[in-house]
C-alpha positions in Angstrom: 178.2 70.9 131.4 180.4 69.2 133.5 181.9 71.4 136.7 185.5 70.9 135.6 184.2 72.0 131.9 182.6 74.9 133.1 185.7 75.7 135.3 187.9 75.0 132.4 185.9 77.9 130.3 184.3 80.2 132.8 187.6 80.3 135.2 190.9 78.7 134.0 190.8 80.3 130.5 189.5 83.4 131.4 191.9 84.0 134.7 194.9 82.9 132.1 195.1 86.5 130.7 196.3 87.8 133.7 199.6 85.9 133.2 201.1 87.7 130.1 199.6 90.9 131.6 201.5 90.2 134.8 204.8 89.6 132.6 204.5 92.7 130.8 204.1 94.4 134.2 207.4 93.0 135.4 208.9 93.4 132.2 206.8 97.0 131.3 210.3 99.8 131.4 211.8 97.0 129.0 208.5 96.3 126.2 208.7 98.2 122.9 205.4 100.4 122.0 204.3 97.3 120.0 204.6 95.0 123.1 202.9 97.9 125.3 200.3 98.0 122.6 199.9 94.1 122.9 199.5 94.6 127.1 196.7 96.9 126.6 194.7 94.3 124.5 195.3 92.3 127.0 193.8 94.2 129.3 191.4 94.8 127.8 190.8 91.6 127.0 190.6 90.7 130.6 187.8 93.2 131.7 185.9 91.8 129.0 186.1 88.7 130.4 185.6 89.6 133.9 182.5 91.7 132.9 181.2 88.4 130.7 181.7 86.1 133.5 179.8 88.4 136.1 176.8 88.4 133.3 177.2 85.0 132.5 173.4 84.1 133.4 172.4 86.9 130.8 172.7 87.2 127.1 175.9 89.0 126.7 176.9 88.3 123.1 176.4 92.5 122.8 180.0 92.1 124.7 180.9 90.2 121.6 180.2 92.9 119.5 182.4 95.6 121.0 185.0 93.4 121.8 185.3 92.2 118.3 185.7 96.1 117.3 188.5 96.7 120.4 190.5 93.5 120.0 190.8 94.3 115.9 191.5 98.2 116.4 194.3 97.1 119.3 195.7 94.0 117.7 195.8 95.8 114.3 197.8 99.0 116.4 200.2 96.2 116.9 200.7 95.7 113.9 200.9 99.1 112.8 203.8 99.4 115.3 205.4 96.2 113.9 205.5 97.5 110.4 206.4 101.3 110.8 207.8 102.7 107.9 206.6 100.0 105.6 203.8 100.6 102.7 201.3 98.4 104.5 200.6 100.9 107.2 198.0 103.3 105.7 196.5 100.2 104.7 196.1 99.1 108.7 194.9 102.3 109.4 192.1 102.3 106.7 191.0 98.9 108.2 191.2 99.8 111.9 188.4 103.0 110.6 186.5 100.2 108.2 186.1 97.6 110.1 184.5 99.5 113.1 181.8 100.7 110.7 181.3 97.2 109.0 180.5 96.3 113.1 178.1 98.6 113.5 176.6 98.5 110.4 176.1 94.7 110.7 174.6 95.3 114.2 172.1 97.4 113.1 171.4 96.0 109.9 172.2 92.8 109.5 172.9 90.5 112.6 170.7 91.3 115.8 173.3 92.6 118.4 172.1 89.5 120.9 173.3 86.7 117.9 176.6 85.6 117.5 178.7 88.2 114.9 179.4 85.6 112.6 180.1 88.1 109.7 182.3 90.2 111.7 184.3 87.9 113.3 185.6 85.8 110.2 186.4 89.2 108.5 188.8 89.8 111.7 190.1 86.7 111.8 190.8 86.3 108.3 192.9 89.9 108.4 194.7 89.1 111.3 196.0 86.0 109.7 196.8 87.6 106.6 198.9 90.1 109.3 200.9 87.3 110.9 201.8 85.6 107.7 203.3 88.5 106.3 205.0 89.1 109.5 206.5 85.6 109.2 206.9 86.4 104.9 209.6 89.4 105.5 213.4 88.7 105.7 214.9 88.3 109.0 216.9 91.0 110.1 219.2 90.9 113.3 221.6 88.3 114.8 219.0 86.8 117.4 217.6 83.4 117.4 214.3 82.7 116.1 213.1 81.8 119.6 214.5 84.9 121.3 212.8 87.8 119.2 209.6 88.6 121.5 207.7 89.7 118.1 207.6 85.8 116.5 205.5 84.3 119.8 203.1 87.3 119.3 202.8 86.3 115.7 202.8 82.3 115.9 199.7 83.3 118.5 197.5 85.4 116.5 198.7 82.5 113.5 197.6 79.6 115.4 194.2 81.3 117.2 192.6 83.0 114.9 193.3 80.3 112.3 192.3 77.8 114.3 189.3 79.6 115.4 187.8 80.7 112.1 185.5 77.5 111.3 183.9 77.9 114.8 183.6 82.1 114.2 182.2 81.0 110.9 179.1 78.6 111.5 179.0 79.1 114.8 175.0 80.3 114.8 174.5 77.1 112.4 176.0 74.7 114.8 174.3 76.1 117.9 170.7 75.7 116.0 171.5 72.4 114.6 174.9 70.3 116.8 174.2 68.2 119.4 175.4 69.2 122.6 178.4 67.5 123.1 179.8 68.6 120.1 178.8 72.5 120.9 180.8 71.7 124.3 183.7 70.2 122.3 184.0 73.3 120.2 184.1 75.5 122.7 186.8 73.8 125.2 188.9 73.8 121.7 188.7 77.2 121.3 189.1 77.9 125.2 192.5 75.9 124.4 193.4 77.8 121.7 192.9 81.1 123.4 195.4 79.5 126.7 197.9 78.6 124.3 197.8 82.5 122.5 198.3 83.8 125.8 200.7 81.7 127.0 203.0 82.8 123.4 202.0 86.3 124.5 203.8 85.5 128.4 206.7 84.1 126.8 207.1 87.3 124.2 207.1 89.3 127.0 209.6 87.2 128.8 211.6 87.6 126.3 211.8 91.3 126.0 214.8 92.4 127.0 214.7 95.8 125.1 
């Protein structure tokens, strides 16, 4: 790994979450619960990293495990928030209990807890799509412009990352036991992209709140 690679994913990409997070500071008396719920991922989010980067020379793909079950349980909190009063909701809150379980289960059963949770992940990815594009499916309500309601940058975020980043959350064991190198490196500065631009949509969102 090159240094400016390994600056690129240990560092840059990393350190990039605490740009949004320093935006919804600023902008914290003006966020709506769903954008406050959306700063505590974050947050989250960053510890995580810190605490993977500190580990970095050990295996710390049991990190993985319990992040996978706090980002799902926050980001689907967002959501939750997003569509109050709608029918979808006890539906959220079934998965945010489920999917904890499935985790576990897969953990202890299934995947060894030092492998890559390539069950897990795809499941979250695939309902946190499914999230976004019925986000994006309801009518527009309100006089604002697409680009100044905080809500669609969260959503065209989750959209593009966790779209983008299913294939690699998929086969990701496969393609570490069997890729060549350069290609394993090449996945993983595309995904450290996708994650910059998520949380660059989240800074903006927040920059937009005004509410």
């Amino acid at each position: 790994m090159s240094s400016l690679t390994s600056l690129y994913l240990g560092v840059i990409v990393p350190a990039s979450t605490l740009i949004p997070i320093t935006i919804g500071i600023i902008k914290y008396r003006r966020l709506a619960s769903r954008q406050r719920a959306l700063l505590l991922y974050l947050c989250i989010a960053v510890t995580v990293n810190a605490i993977a980067t500190i580990y970095s020379h050990h295996n710390n793909l049991p990190l993985l495990h319990i992040y996978t079950m706090l980002e799902f349980i926050l980001l689907v909190r967002y959501y939750v928030l997003v569509f109050s009063g709608r029918k979808t909701v006890p539906y959220l809150v079934a998965a945010a209990i489920i999917f904890p379980v499935f985790c576990v289960a897969n953990f202890l059963f299934i995947q060894s807890i030092y492998t890559y949770n390539s069950y897990t992940r795809p499941v979250e990815a695939i309902f946190l799509v499914l999230c976004s594009l019925l986000y994006f499916a309801a009518p527009e309500t309100g006089e604002k412009p697409w680009a100044d309601v905080p809500d669609n940058w969260v959503n065209a975020g989750i959209l593009l990352y966790f779209s983008g980043a299913l294939a690699q959350f998929s086969f990701s064991n496969v393609l570490e036991a069997t890729a060549p190198h350069s290609v394993i490196m090449l996945i993983l500065v595309l995904h450290a992209t996708l994650v910059l631009i998520m949380y660059i949509l989240f800074t903006i969102s927040f920059y937009k709140c005004s509410s």
